[in-house]
C-alpha positions as CSV (number, residue, x, y, z in Angstrom):
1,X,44.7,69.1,-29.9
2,X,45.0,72.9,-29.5
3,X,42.8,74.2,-26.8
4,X,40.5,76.9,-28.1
5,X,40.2,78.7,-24.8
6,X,43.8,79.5,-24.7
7,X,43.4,80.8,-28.5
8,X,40.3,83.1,-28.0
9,X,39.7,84.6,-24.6
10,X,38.7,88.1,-26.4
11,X,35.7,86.6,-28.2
12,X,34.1,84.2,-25.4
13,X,30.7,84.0,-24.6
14,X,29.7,83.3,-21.0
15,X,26.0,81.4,-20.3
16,X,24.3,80.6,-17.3
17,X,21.2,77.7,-18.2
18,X,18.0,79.0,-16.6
19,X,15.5,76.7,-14.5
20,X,13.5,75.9,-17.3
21,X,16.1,74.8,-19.8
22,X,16.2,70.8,-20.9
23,X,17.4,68.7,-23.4
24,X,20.4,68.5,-25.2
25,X,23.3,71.2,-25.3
26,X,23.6,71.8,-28.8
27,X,19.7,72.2,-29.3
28,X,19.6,74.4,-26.3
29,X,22.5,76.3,-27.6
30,X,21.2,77.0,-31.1
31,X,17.9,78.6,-29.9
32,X,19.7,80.7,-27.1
33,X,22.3,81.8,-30.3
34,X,19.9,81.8,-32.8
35,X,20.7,84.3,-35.3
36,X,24.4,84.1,-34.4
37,X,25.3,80.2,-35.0
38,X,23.9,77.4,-36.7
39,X,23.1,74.0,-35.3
40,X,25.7,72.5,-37.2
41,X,28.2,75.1,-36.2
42,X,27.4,74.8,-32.4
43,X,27.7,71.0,-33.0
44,X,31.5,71.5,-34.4
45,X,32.3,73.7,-31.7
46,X,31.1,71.5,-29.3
47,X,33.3,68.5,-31.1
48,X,36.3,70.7,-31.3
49,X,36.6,71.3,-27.5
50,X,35.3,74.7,-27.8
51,X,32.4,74.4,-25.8
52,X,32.5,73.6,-21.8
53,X,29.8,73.0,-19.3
54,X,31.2,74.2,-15.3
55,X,34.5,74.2,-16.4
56,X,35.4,71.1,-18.6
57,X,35.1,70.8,-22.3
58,X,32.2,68.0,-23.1
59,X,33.1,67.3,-26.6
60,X,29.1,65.9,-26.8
61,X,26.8,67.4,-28.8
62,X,23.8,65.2,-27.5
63,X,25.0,65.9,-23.5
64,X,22.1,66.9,-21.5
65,X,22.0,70.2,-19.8
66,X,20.7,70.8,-16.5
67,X,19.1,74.2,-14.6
68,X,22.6,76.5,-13.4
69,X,25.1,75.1,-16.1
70,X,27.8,77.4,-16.4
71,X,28.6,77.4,-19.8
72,X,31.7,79.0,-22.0
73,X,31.8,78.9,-25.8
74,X,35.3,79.7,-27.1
75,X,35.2,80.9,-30.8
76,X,38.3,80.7,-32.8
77,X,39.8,83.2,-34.9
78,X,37.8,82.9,-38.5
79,X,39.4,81.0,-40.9
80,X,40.5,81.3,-44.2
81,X,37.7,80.2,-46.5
82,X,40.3,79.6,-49.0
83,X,41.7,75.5,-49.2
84,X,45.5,75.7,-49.2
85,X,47.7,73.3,-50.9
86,X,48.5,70.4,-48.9
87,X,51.0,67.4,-49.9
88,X,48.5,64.9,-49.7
89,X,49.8,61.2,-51.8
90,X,47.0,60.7,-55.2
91,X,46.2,57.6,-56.3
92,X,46.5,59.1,-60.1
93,X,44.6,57.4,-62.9
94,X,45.0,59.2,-65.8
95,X,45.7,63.5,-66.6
96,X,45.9,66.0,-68.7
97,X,45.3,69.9,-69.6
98,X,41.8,69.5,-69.0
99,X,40.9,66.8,-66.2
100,X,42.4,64.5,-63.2
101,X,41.3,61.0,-62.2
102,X,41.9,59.7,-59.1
103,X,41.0,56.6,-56.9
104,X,40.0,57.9,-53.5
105,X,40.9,55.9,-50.6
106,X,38.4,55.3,-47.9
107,X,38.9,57.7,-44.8
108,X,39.4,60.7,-47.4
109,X,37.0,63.9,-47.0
110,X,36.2,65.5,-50.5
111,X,36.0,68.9,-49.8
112,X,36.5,71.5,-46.5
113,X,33.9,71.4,-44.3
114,X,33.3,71.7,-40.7
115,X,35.3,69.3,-38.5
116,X,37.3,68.5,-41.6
117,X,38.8,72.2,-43.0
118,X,42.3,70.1,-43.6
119,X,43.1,67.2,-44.7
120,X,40.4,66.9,-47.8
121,X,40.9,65.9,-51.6
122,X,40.4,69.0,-52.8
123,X,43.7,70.4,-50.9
124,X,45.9,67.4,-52.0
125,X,43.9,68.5,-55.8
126,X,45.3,72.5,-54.7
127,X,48.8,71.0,-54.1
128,X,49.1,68.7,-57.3
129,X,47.2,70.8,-60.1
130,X,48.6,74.1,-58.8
131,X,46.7,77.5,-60.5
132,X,45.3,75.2,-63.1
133,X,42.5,73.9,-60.7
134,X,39.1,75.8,-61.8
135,X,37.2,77.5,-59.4
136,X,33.9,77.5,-60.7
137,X,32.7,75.0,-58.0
138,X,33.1,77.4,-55.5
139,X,35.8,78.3,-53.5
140,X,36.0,75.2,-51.4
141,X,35.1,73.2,-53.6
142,X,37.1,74.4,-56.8
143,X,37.4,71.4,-59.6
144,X,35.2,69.2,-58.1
145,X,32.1,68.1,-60.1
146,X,30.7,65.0,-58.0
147,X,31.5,63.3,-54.4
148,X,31.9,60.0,-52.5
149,X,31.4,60.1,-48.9
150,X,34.0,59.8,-46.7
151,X,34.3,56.3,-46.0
152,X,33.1,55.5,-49.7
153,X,36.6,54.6,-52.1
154,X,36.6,54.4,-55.6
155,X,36.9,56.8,-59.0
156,X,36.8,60.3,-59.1
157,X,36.8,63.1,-61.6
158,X,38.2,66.8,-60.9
159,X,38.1,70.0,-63.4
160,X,41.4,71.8,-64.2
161,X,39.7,74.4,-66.1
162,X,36.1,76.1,-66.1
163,X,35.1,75.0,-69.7
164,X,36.1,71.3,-68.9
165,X,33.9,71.9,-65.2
166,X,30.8,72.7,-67.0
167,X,30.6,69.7,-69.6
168,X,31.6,67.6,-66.7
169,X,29.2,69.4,-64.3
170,X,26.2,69.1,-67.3
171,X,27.1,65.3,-68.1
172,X,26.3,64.6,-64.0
173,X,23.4,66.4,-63.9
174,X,22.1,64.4,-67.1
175,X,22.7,61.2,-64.8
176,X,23.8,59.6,-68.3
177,X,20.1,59.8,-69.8
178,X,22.0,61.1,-73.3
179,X,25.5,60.6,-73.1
180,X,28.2,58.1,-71.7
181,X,28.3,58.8,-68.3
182,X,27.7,55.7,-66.1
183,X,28.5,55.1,-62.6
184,X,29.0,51.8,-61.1
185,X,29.3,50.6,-57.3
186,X,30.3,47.5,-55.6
187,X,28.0,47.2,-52.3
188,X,28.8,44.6,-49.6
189,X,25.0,43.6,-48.0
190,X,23.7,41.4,-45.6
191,X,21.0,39.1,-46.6
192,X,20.5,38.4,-50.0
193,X,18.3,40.0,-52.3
194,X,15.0,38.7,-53.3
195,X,14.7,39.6,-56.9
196,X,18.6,39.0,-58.0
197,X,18.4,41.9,-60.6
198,X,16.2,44.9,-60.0
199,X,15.4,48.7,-59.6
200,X,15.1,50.6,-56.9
201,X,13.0,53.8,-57.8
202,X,12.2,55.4,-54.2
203,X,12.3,58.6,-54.0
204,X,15.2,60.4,-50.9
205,X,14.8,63.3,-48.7
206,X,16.2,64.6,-45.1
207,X,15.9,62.5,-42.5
208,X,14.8,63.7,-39.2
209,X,18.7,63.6,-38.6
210,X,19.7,66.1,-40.4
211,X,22.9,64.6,-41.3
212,X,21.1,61.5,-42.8
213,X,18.8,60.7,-45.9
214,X,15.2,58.8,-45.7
215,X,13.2,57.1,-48.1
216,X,10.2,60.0,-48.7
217,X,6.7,60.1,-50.1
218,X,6.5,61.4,-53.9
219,X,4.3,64.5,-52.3
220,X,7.0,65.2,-49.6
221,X,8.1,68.8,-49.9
222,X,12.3,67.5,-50.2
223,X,11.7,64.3,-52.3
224,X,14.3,64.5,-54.9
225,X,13.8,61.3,-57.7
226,X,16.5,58.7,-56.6
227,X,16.7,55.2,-59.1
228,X,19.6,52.4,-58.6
229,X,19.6,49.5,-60.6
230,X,21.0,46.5,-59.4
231,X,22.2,42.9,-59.4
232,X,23.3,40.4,-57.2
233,X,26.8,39.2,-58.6
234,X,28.1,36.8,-55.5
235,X,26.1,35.3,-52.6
236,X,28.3,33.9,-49.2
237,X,26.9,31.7,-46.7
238,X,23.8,30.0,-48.7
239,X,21.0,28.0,-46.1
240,X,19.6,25.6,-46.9
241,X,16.0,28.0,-47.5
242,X,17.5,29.3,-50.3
243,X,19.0,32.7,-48.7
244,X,22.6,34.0,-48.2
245,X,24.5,35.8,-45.0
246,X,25.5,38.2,-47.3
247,X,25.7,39.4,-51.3
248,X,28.5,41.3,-53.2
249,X,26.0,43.6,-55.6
250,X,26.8,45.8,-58.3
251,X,25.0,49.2,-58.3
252,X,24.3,51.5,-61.1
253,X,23.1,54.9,-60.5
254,X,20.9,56.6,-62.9
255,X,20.5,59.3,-60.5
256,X,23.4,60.4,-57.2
257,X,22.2,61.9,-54.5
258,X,23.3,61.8,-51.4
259,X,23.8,58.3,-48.9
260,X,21.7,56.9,-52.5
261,X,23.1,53.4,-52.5
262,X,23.3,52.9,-48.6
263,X,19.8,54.4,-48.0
264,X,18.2,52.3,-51.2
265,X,19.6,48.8,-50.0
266,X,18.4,49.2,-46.5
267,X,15.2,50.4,-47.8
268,X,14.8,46.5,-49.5
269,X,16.1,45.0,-46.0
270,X,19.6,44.6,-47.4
271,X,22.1,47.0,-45.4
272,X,25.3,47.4,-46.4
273,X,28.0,45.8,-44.0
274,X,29.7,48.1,-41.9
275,X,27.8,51.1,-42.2
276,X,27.1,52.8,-39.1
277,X,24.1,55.0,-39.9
278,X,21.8,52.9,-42.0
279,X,23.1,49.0,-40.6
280,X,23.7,49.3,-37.3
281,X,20.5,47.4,-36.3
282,X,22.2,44.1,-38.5
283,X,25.2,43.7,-36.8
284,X,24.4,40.8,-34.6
285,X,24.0,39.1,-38.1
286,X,27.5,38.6,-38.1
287,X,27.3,36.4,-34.9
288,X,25.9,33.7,-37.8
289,X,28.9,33.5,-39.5
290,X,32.5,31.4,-38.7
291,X,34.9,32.4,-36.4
292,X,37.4,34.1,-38.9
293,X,34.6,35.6,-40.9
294,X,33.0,37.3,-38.0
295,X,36.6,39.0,-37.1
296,X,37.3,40.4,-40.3
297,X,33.3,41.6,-40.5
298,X,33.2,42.9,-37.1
299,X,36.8,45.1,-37.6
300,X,35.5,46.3,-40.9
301,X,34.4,50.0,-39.6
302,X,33.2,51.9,-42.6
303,X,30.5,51.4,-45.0
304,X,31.7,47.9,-48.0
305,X,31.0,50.6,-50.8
306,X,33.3,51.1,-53.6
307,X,32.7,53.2,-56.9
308,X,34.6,50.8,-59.0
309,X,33.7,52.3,-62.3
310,X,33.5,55.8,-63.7
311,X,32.6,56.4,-68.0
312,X,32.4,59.8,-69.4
313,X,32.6,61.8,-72.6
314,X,36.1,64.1,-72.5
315,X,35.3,67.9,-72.5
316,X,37.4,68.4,-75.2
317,X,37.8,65.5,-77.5
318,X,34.7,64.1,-76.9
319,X,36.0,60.9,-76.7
320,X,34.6,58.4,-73.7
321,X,36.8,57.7,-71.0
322,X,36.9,54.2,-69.0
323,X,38.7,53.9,-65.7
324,X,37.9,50.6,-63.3
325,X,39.6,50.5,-60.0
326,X,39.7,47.0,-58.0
327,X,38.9,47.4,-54.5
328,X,41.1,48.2,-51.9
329,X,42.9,46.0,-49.9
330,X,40.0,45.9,-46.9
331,X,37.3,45.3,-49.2
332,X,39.4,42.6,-50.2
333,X,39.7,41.0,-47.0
334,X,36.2,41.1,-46.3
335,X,35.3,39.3,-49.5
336,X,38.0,37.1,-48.7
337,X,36.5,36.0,-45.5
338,X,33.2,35.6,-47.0
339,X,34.2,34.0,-50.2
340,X,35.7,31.2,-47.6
341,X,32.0,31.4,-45.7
């Protein structure tokens, strides 16, 4: 990784940490720059090697600072906030003048942002649609009308043009309530389920990570309305009391925001497999199951979530599109092993 202190010596700042200073760098940092950088930027400076602490780069946002710190922040030259085209491989499922569906592989960011301003969909999108790539989304975001997280795969649509961005753009705000559009998930959970078919109508907000979402109170000044409906379509590993190790469940989103599906199933107890920021407290779970099982749960490092089905009504012809992906091949090791539970 290029070192950021070789690149920008002229814009450096030097700070010493006063006596009564504690906590963590990046908080400290964001109220001594306040005005001047955002948390989140301080944060990606910090991860980027930019920041060091008496002469070494700490790469640790939550590192604790102590009274007489020396500490050097290395800024790097501003970027270009303009994506370039980048000769990324697309998992193509259908094209034309007004539209591009694609099956986006776990691992693949959807759009620049900080820690990730290469390397996204939309600069393979840049590279394969060329000028015809609307930029009504915004300039980072040009063509794109909806998102998976990183780690989620599954179907995508992208704009080419800014008519076809708006009906898109209007049929995802209508979460389907009038027209075709449906969006369906395949979750990997622990536990089973109580109620095999249901609705989750609980409504999301900020957590108190920042990067995170929460189940809030109706009267909670960032509740947004969040609904997934549900059903249980294969349980692994069934006791003898009538519950299962874990369930393969189909979700159906009648509204998207963000983290919905992960933060909903935890919500009801039932955590998706792998995921990091809403399961880690169920991992031991996998202690339960057989030898090969646990192997294959335990190296599976990203959230089981796959968008497996996208419907929608074609900006131009009005006719609805279909597109069903299977899952990739390490979802399908991990049903494997639990098919074989």
């Amino acid at each position: 990784m290029t070192d950021p202190f070789k690149e920008a010596d002229a814009t450096r700042k030097v700070l010493t940490v006063p006596e009564e200073a504690e906590g963590r760098i990046d908080a400290w940092l964001a109220a001594t720059l306040a005005g001047d950088f955002s948390r989140s930027r301080i944060k990606a400076l910090i991860e980027e090697g930019a920041v060091r602490v008496n002469g070494a780069a700490i790469g640790e946002p939550k590192r604790k600072i102590h009274p007489g710190d020396h500490v050097e922040i290395a800024l790097p030259e501003p970027r270009d906030p303009e994506p370039k085209a980048e000769d990324i491989p697309l998992d193509v499922l259908y094209e034309d003048d007004d539209l591009i569906v694609i099956c986006k592989p776990a691992g693949l960011v959807v759009h620049p942002g900080a820690g990730n301003w290469t390397g996204t969909l939309v600069n393979a999108l840049i590279h394969h649609c060329g000028t015809s790539l609307s930029g009504i989304g915004g300039v980072r975001r040009p063509g794109i009308v909806h998102r998976l997280d990183k780690e989620t795969s599954g179907v995508m649509v992208a704009a080419k043009n800014d008519a076809a961005h708006r009906h898109l753009s209007d049929q995802f705000a209508d979460h389907g309530r009038t027209g075709p559009l449906e969006r369906a998930y395949q979750a990997v959970v622990w536990g089973r389920p109580r109620q095999l078919r249901g609705t989750i109508d609980a409504p999301l907000g900020r957590s108190t990570d920042r990067t995170k979402r929460a189940v809030k109170r109706e009267d909670a000044d960032d509740a947004r309305e969040a609904i997934t409906h549900y059903e249980v379509v294969e349980r692994y590993g069934e006791t003898e009391e009538g519950t299962s190790l874990a369930s393969l469940v189909e979700c159906h989103l009648e509204t998207g925001r963000t983290h919905q599906i992960r933060v909903h199933m935890a919500h009801i107890g039932h955590p998706l497999i792998g995921d990091p920021e809403y399961g880690g407290a169920f991992k031991t779970k996998a202690n339960r199951l057989p030898d090969e099982a646990r192997a294959v749960v335990n190296g599976f490092h990203r959230q089981a979530l796959h968008a497996f089905l996208l419907q929608f009504e074609h900006p131009s012809t009005g006719e609805t599109l279909h597109f069903e992906a299977p899952p990739p091949a390490d979802l399908e090791r991990l049903l494997a092993a639990l098919r074989a539970v």
